[in-house]
C-alpha positions as CSV (number, residue, x, y, z in Angstrom):
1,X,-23.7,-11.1,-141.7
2,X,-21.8,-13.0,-139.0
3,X,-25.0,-14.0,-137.2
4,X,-26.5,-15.3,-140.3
5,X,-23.8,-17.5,-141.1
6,X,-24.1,-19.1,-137.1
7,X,-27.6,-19.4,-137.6
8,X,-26.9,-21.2,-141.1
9,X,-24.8,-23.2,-139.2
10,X,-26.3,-24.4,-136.5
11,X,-29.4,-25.2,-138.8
12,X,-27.2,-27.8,-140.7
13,X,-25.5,-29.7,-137.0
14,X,-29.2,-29.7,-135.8
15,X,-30.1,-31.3,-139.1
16,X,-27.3,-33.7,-138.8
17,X,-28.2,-34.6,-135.2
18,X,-31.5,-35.2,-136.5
19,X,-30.3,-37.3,-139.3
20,X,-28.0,-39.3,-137.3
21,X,-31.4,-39.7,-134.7
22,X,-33.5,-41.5,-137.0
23,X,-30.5,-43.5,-138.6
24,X,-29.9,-44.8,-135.4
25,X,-33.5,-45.6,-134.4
26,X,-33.7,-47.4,-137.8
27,X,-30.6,-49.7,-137.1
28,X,-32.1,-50.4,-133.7
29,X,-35.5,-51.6,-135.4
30,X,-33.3,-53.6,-138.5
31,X,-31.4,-55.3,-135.3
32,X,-34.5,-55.9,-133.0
33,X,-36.1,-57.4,-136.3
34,X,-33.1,-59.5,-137.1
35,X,-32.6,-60.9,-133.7
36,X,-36.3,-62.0,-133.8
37,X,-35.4,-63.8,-136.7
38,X,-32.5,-65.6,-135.4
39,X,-34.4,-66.7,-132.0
40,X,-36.3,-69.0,-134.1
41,X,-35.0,-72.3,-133.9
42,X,-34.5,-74.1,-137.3
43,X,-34.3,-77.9,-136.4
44,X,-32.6,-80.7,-138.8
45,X,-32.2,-83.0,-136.0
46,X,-33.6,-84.0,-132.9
47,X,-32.7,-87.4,-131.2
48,X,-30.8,-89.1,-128.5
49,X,-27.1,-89.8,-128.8
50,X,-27.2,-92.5,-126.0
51,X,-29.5,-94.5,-128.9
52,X,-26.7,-94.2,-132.1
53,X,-25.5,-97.8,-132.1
54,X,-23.3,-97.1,-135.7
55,X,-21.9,-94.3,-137.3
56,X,-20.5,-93.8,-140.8
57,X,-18.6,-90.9,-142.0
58,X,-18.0,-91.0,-145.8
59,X,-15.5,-88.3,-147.5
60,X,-13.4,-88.6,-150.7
61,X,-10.8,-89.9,-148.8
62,X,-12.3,-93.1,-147.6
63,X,-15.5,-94.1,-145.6
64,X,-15.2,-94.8,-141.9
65,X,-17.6,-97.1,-139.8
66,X,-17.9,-97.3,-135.9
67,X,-20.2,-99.7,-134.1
68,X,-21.0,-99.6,-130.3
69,X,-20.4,-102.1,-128.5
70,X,-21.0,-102.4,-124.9
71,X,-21.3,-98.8,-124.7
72,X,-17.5,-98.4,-126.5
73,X,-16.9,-97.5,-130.0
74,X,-15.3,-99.6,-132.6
75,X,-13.9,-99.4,-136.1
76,X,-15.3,-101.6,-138.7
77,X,-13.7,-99.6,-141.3
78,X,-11.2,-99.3,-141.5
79,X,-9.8,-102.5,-139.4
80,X,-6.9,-100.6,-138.9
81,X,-7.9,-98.0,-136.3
82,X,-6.8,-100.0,-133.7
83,X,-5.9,-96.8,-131.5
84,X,-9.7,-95.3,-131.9
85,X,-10.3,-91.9,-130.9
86,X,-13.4,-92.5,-129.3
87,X,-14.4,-89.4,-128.4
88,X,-14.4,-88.1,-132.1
89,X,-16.9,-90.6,-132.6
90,X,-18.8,-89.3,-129.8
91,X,-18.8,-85.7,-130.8
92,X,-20.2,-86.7,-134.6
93,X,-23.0,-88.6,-132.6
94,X,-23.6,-85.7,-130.0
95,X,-23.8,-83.2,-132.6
96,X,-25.8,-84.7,-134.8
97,X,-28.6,-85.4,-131.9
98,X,-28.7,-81.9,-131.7
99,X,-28.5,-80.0,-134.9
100,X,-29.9,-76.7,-135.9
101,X,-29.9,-74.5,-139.1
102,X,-28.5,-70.7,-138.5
103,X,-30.3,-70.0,-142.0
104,X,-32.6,-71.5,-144.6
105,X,-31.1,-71.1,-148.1
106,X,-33.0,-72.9,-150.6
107,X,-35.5,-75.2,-150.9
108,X,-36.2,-78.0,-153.6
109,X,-32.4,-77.0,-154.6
110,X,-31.1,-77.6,-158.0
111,X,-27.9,-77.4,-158.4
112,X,-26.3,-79.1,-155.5
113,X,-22.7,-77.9,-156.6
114,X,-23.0,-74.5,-156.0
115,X,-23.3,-75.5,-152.2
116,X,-20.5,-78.6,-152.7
117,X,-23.3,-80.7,-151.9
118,X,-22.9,-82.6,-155.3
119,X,-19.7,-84.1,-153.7
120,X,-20.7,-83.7,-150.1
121,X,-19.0,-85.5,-146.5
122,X,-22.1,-87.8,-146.0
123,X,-22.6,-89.0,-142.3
124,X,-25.0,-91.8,-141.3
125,X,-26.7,-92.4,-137.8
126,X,-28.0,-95.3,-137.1
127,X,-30.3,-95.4,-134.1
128,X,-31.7,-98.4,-132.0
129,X,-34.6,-100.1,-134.0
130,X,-32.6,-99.8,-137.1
131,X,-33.7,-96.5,-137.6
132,X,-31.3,-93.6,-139.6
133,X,-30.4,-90.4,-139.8
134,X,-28.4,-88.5,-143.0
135,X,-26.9,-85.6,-143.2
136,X,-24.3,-84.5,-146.2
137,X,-21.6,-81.7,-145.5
138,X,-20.9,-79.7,-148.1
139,X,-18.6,-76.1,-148.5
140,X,-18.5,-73.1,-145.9
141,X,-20.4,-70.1,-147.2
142,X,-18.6,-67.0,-148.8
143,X,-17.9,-65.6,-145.9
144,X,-16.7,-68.6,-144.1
145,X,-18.6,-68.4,-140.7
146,X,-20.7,-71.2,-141.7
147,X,-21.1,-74.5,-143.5
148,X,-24.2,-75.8,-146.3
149,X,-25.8,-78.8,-144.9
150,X,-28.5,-80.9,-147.1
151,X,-30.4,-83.6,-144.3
152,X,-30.4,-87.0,-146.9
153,X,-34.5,-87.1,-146.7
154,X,-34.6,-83.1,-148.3
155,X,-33.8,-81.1,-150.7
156,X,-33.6,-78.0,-148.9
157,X,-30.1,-76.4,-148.4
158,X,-29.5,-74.9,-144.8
159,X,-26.3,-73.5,-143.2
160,X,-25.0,-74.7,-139.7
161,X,-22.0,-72.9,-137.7
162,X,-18.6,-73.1,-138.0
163,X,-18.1,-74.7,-134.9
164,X,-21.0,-77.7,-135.6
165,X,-19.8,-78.0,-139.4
166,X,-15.7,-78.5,-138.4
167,X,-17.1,-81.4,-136.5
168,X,-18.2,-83.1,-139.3
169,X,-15.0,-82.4,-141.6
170,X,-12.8,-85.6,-140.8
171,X,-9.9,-87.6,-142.2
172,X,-8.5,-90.8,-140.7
173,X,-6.0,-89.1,-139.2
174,X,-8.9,-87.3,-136.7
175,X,-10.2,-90.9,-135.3
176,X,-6.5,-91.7,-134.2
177,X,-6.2,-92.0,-130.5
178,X,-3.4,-88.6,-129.9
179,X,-2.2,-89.8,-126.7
180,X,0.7,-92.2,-126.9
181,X,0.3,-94.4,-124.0
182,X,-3.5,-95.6,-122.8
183,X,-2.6,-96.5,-119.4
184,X,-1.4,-93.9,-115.7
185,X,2.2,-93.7,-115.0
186,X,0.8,-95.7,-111.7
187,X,0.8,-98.8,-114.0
188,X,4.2,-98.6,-115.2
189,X,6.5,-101.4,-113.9
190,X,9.6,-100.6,-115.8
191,X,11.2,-98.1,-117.7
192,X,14.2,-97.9,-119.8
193,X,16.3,-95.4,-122.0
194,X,18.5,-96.4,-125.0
195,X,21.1,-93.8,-126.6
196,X,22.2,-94.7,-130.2
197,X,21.6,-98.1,-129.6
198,X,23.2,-98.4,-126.3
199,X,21.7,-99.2,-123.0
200,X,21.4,-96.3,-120.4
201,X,19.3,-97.1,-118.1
202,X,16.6,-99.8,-117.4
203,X,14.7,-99.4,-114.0
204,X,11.8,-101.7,-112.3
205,X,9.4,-100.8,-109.6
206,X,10.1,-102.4,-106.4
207,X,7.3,-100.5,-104.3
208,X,4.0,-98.5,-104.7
209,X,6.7,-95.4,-104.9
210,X,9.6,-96.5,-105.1
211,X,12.0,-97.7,-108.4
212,X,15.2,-99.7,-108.9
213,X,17.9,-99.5,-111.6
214,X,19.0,-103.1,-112.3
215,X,21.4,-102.2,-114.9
216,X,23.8,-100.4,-115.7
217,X,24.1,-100.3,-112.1
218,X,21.7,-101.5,-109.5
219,X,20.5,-99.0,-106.8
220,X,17.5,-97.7,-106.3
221,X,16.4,-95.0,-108.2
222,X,15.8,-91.4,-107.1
223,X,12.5,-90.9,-107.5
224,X,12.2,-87.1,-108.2
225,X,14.0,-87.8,-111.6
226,X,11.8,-91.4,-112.1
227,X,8.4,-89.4,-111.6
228,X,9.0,-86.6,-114.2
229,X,9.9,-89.9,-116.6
230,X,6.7,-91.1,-116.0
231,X,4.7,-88.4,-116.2
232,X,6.2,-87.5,-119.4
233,X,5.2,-91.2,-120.9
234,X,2.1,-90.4,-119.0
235,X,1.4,-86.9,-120.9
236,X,2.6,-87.8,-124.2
237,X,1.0,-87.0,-127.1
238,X,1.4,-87.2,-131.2
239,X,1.7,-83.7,-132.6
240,X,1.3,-84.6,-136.4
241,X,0.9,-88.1,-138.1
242,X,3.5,-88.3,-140.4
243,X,3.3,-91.6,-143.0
244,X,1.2,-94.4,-142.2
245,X,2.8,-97.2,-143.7
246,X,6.8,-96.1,-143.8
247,X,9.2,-97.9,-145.5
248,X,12.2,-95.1,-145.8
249,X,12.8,-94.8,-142.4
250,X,16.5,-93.3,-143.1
251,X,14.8,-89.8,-144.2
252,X,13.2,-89.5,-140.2
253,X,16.5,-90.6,-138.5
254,X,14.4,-93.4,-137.8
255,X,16.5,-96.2,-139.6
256,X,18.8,-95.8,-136.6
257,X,16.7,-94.1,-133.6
258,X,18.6,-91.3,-131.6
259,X,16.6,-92.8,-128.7
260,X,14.7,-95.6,-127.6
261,X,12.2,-95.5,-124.6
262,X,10.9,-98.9,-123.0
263,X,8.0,-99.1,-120.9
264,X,6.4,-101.7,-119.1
265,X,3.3,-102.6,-117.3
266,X,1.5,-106.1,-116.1
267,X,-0.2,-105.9,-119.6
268,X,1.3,-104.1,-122.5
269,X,4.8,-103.6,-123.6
270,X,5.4,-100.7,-125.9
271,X,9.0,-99.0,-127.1
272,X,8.5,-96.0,-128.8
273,X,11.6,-94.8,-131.3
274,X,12.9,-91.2,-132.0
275,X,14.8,-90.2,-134.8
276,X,15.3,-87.2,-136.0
277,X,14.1,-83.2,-135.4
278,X,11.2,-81.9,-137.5
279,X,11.2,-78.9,-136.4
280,X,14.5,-78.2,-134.2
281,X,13.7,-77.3,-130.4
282,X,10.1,-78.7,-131.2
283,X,9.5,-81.7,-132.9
284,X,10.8,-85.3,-132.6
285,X,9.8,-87.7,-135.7
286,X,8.8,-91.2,-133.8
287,X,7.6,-94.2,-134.1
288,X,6.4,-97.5,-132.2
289,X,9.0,-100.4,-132.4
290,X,5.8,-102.6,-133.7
291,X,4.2,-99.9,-136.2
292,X,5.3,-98.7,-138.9
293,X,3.6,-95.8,-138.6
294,X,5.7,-92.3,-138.4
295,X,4.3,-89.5,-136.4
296,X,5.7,-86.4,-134.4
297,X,5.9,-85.2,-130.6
298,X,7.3,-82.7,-128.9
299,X,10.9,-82.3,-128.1
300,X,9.7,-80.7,-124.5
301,X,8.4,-83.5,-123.2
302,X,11.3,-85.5,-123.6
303,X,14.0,-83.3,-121.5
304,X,14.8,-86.2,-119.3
305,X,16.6,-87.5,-122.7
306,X,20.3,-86.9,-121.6
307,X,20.2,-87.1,-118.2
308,X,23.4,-89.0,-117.2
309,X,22.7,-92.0,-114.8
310,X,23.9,-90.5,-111.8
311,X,20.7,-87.9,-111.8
312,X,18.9,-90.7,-111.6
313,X,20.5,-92.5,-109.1
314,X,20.1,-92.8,-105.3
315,X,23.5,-91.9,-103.4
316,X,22.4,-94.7,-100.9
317,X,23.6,-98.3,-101.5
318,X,20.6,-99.9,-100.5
319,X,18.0,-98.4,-98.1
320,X,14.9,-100.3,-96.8
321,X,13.1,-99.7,-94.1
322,X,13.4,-101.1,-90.9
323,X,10.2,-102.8,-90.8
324,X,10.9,-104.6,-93.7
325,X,13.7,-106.5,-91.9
326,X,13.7,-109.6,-90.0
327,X,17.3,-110.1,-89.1
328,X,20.9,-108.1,-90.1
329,X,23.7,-109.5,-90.4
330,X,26.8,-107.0,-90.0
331,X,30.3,-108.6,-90.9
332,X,32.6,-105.9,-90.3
333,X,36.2,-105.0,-88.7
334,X,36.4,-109.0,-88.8
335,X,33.8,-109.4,-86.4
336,X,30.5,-110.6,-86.7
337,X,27.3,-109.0,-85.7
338,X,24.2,-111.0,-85.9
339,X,20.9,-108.5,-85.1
340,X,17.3,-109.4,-85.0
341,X,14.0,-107.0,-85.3
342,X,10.5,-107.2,-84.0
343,X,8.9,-104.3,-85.4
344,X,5.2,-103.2,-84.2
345,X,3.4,-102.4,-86.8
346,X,1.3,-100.1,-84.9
347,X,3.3,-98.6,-82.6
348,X,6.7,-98.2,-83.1
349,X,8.0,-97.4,-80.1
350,X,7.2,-101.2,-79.1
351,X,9.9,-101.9,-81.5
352,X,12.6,-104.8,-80.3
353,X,16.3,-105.3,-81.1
354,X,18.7,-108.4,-80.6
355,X,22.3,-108.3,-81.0
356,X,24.4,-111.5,-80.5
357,X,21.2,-113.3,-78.1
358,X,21.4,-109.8,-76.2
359,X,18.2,-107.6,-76.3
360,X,19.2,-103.9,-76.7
361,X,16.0,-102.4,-77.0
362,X,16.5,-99.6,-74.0
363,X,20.4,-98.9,-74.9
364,X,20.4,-95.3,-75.5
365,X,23.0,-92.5,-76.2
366,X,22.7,-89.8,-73.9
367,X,20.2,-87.4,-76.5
368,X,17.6,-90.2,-75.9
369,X,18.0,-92.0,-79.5
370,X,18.0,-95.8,-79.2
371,X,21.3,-97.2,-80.5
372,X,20.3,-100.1,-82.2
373,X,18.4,-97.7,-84.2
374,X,21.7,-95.6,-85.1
375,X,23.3,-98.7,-85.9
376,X,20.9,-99.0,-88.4
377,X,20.8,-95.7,-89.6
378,X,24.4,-96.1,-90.0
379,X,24.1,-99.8,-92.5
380,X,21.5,-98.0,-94.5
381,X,23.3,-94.7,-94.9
382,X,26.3,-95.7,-96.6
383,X,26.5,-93.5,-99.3
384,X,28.4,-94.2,-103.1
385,X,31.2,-92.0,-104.2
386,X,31.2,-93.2,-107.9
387,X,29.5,-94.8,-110.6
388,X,31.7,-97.2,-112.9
389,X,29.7,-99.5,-114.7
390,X,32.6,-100.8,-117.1
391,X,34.9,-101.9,-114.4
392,X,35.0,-105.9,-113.4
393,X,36.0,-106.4,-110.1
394,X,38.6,-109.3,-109.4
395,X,37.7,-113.2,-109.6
396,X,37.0,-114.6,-106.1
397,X,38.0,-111.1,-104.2
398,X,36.9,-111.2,-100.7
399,X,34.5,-108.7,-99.2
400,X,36.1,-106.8,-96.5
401,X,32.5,-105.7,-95.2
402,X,29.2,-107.4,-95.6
403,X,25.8,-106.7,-94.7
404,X,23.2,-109.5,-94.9
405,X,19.7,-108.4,-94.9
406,X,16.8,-111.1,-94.2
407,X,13.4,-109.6,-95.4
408,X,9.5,-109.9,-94.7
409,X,9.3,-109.1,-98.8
410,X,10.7,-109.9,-101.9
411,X,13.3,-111.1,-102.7
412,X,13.3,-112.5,-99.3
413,X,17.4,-111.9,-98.9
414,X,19.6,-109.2,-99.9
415,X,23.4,-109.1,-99.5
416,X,25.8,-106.1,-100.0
417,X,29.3,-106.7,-99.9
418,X,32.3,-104.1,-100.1
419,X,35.3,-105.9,-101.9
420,X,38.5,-103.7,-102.4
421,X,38.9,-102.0,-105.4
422,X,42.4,-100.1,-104.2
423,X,43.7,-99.4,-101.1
424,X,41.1,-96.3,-101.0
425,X,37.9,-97.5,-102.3
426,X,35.3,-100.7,-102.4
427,X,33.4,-101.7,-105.7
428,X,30.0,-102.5,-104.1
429,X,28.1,-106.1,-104.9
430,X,24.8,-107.1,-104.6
431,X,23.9,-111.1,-104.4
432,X,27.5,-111.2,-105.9
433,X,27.0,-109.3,-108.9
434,X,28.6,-106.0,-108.9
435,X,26.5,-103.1,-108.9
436,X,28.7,-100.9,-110.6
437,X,28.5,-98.6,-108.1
438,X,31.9,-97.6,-105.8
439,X,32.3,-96.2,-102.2
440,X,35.2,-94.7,-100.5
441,X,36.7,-96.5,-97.3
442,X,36.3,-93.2,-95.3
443,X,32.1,-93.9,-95.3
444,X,32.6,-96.1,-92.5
445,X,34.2,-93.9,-90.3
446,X,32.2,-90.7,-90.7
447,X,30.3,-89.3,-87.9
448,X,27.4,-91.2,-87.1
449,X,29.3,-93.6,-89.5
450,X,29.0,-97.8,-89.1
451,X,32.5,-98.0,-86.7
452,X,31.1,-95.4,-84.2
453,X,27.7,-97.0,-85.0
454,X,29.2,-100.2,-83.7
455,X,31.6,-99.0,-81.3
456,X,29.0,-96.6,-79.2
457,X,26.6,-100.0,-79.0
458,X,28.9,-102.5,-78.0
459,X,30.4,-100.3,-75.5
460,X,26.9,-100.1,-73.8
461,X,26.1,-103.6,-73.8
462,X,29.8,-104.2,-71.9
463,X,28.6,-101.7,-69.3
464,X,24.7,-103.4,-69.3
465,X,26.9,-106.6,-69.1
466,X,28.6,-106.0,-65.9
C-alpha cells in the first residue's frame, strides 16, 4: 500500500514537471513572438532638426512660438520669455526629428476623446522651404508607461514612450532659462551683500584673481571666501517659479528683502532679493530687483549669507607684489626712506634696489636673503588687529608712519598711513580715507617686523659705506 501511494506520487511531480515544461516553452515562444513585434520600427517622423527654423507648442494654457535665428532660438510668443530656455526648444525639435510609435492603436479613429486627442498639446515644425510637420499630444495610456499621439496629416492613433511624450508636455514655466546668472564667475567685477537693508560688504576685482573690499572697509579680500561667493552666483539656479507678475510682495518677505546680492560685470548689472523661507533649511523666495517675478532657490547655496566681514577680509593692509612697484617711499621713526625697484621680468634674481641714491642689491643677512627684499616683506606684512568701520578718526591727525607706493598699474599711487588712534593702536588710511581697519603699534617691532627691517639694512649700508 505504501509503494503505491509513492508511485501515485511521483506520477503527479512528474506530471507537474511536465506541465511546468511546456508552460515555460510556451512563454518563451509568446516572448520570442512579442519581441519580433516590437523590433519593427513604427515611424511618425523622420527629418533633420538642424532644418526646423520655427517651432510652436500649443496647450490650453497658451501657445508658445520660437524662431531660429542665427542658429539661436527666440520667443515670438510670448514676448516675455526674455530668459529662453533654449535647450527646451531644442529637445521638442530633436525629438520630433526622430519619432517612433511603441504601438499602433487605431486607425481612421473616431472618437478622439477617448485618447485626449479631442483637446490635444498640438506642436508645429516648421522646416526650411516652408515645409511642416504636426503632431497633437494627447493622455498617457491606462497604464501610464506611454502617451497617445495623432501626427496632424492622420487619423491613426499611436502611442509613444513616456520619456518622448513628457517632452512634449510643457507650460511657460518649462521654456524659462533655470539658471539665475548667464555669465562665469570669471566675468564678475563686483560683488556686494546687503543685510536688512544695510550695507555689508561691496567688493571689486583688482586682478585676474584677486578682489578688494572698498567699503565698509578697504583691504583686499581674501579670496578663499570671495571664490565660494562667486561660484555660488555662478551655480545658482531657480527651484520653483513662484508668481509671475507679483504685486503682494509682503506675503514672500519680499516687501523688505532679508538679503540683497549685487553683482557686477563689464555688461550686465543684476541684484537679486531674498525674502523669506518656503520651505525652512531649503528654500529662499527671491526675486530680481528689475522683475517682478517671484521664484525660489535653495537656502544651501547661499551659506556665505552671514559671514561677518572679517571672514572675508585679508589680515594684510595692503600687499602688492614687488614687481608691481616702481619706487617706496618709507616714512617712519621720523626718518625718511626713499627706495627704488628695477624688477626683471624674466629673471628675478637680476632684480635692483636703491635706497637714498645707494644701490643695495648684494646687501645680505648672513642666511643669504637680500635685505632690501626683507624690508619689503616687512612694509607688506603689516598685519590688522581690528576691524571698526563706525569709528572717524580725528580732523587733520598726523600719520606717525607712512608708506608711499608708486605703481606700474592702476591706480598708479597708493598711500597708507598709520595715524594714532590711542596710545596703543593706529586707525589705518588709504589716499586719506580711512579704511576702517586698525593695527596695533607692536606690528612694527615684531620679528622680521619694519624697525628690524630697517635697522638690519641701514646697518649694512654704514658698514658697505666705510
Amino acid at each position: 500500500m505504501k509503494l503505491y501511494r509513492n508511485i501515485i506520487i511521483l506520477i503527479v511531480v512528474l506530471g507537474l514537471l511536465a506541465g511546468a515544461y511546456f508552460a515555460a516553452e510556451d512563454f518563451k515562444r509568446f516572448q520570442r513572438e512579442g519581441n519580433d513585434e516590437d523590433t519593427e520600427t513604427i515611424e511618425i517622423f523622420s527629418f533633420d532638426s538642424d532644418e526646423v527654423t520655427r517651432v510652436i507648442v500649443e496647450t490650453n494654457s497658451g501657445v508658445f512660438e520660437f524662431e531660429k535665428k542665427d542658429d539661436d532660438w527666440k520667443a515670438v510668443r510670448p514676448a516675455d520669455l526674455v530668459r529662453l530656455n533654449t535647450g527646451m526648444v531644442d529637445s521638442i525639435a530633436h525629438t520630433m526629428s526622430r519619432l517612433n510609435a511603441e504601438k499602433i492603436i487605431e486607425e481612421n479613429a473616431q472618437d478622439l476623446s477617448v485618447y485626449g486627442l479631442d483637446k490635444p498639446i498640438r506642436i508645429t515644425v516648421i522646416l526650411e522651404g516652408n515645409t511642416s510637420k504636426v503632431l497633437e499630444v494627447g493622455n498617457q495610456n491606462l497604464t501610464r508607461d506611454a502617451y497617445y499621439v495623432r501626427p496632424g496629416d492622420s487619423d491613426t492613433v499611436y502611442t509613444i514612450s513616456n520619456y518622448e511624450g513628457n517632452t512634449f508636455i510643457v507650460n511657460k514655466n518649462d521654456f524659462k532659462l533655470r539658471n539665475l546668472y548667464d555669465f562665469g564667475q570669471e566675468e564678475i567685477t563686483r560683488l556686494a551683500m546687503e543685510k536688512n537693508g544695510k550695507l555689508l560688504f561691496s567688493a571689486r576685482k583688482i586682478g585676474e584673481d584677486r578682489f578688494e573690499l572698498t567699503e565698509p572697509v578697504i583691504v583686499e579680500a581674501d579670496m578663499e571666501a570671495i571664490q565660494q561667493m562667486l561660484k555660488s552666483v555662478e551655480q545658482s539656479f531657480i527651484i520653483d517659479f513662484i508668481e509671475e507678475h507679483a504685486t503682494d510682495l509682503k506675503k514672500y518677505g519680499l516687501d523688505k528683502p532679508s538679503y540683497a546680492i549685487s553683482v557686477e560685470t563689464d555688461k550686465v548689472k543684476k541684484k537679486l532679493l531674498i525674502g523669506d523661507e518656503r520651505v525652512k533649511n531649503q528654500e529662499f523666495y527671491a526675486k530680481f530687483a528689475d522683475d517682478d517675478e517671484v521664484f525660489t532657490v535653495g537656502t544651501g547655496t547661499y551659506s556665505f549669507l552671514d559671514k561677518h566681514i572679517s571672514e572675508i577680509s585679508e589680515r594684510f593692509i595692503y600687499a602688492t607684489d614687488i614687481k608691481n612697484v616702481e619706487a617706496l617711499k618709507i616714512e617712519f621713526d621720523g626718518k625718511v626712506y626713499d627706495t627704488k625697484i628695477q624688477t626683471n621680468p624674466e629673471d628675478s634674481s637680476k632684480d635692483r634696489f636703491w635706497v637714498n641714491g645707494v644701490e643695495v642689491t648684494d646687501l645680505r643677512n648672513e642666511t643669504g636673503s637680500q635685505l632690501y627684499r626683507k624690508l619689503y616683506q616687512a612694509v607688506i606684512g603689516v598685519l590688522l588687529n581690528d576691524i571698526n568701520p563706525n569709528e572717524k578718526p580725528p580732523a587733520n591727525a598726523k600719520a606717525e608712519v607712512r608708506f608711499t607706493y608708486k605703481l606700474k598699474i592702476d591706480p598708479g599711487q597708493v598711500v597708507i598711513e598709520f595715524v594714532p588712534r590711542d596710545e596703543y593702536t593706529y586707525y589705518v588710511m588709504r589716499d586719506g580715507k580711512y579704511t576702517g581697519l586698525i593695527v596695533d603699534e607692536k606690528r612694527f617691532d615684531e620679528y622680521d617686523g619694519l624697525r628690524t627691517a630697517i635697522e638690519n639694512l641701514t646697518e649694512a649700508m654704514e658698514k658697505k659705506g666705510k
